[in-house]
C-alpha positions in Angstrom: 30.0 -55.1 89.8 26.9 -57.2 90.7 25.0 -53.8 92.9 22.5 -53.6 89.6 24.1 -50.3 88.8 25.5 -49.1 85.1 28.8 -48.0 85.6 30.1 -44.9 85.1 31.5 -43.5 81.4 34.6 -45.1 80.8 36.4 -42.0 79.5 36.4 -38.4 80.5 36.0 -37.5 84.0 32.3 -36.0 85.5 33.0 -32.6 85.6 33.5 -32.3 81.9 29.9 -32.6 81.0 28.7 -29.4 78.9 25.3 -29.6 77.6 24.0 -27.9 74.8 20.3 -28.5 74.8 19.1 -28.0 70.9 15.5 -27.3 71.7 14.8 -23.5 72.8 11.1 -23.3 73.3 10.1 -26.5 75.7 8.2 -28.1 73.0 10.6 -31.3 72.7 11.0 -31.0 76.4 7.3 -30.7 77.0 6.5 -34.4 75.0 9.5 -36.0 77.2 7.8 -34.9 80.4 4.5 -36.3 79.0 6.0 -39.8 77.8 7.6 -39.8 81.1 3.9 -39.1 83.0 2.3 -41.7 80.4 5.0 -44.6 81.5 4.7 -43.8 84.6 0.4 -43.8 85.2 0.6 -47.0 82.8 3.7 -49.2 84.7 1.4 -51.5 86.7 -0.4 -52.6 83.8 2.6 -52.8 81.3 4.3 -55.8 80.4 8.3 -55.8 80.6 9.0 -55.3 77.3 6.7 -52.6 76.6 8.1 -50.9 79.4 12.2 -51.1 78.5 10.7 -50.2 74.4 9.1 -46.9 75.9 11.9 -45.8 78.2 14.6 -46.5 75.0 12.0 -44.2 73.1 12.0 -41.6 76.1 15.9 -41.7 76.6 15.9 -41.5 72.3 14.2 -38.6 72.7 16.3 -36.9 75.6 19.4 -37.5 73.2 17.7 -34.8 70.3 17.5 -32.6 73.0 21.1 -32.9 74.5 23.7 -34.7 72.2 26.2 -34.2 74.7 24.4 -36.4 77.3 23.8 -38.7 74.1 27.3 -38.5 74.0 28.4 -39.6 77.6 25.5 -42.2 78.0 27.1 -44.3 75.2 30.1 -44.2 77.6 28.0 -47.0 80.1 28.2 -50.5 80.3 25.4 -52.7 80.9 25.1 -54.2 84.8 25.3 -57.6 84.8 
């Protein structure tokens, strides 16, 4: 498919997802918001590669939080 889109998980089905986020107080969820606000205010003056390094880092994060969306997000294939 040539829309730009990952595709889907290529097993399991979408209503199977059951999350068990591992952080309790907000803290982790807290520095994802702010690496998320820091990409974001800095985008215009941030070079491609910086750019795909810090949202790997922000999506490594999200994956301590929630190892079951770890889990399915392996599931994608690369558009292209």
């Amino acid at each position: 498919m040539g829309d730009g889109f990952a595709q889907g998980p290529t097993r399991g089905s979408w209503d199977c997802y059951d999350s068990t986020v591992c952080s309790i107080e907000g803290g982790a969820l807290r520095r994802v918001a702010e690496a998320i606000d820091r990409l974001e205010a800095d985008r215009q003056n941030t070079d491609a590669v910086d750019l795909e390094a810090r949202i790997a880092a922000i999506w490594s994060m999200v994956s301590e939080i929630d190892p079951e969306l770890a889990r399915l997000a392996s599931g994608y294939t690369k558009p292209g």
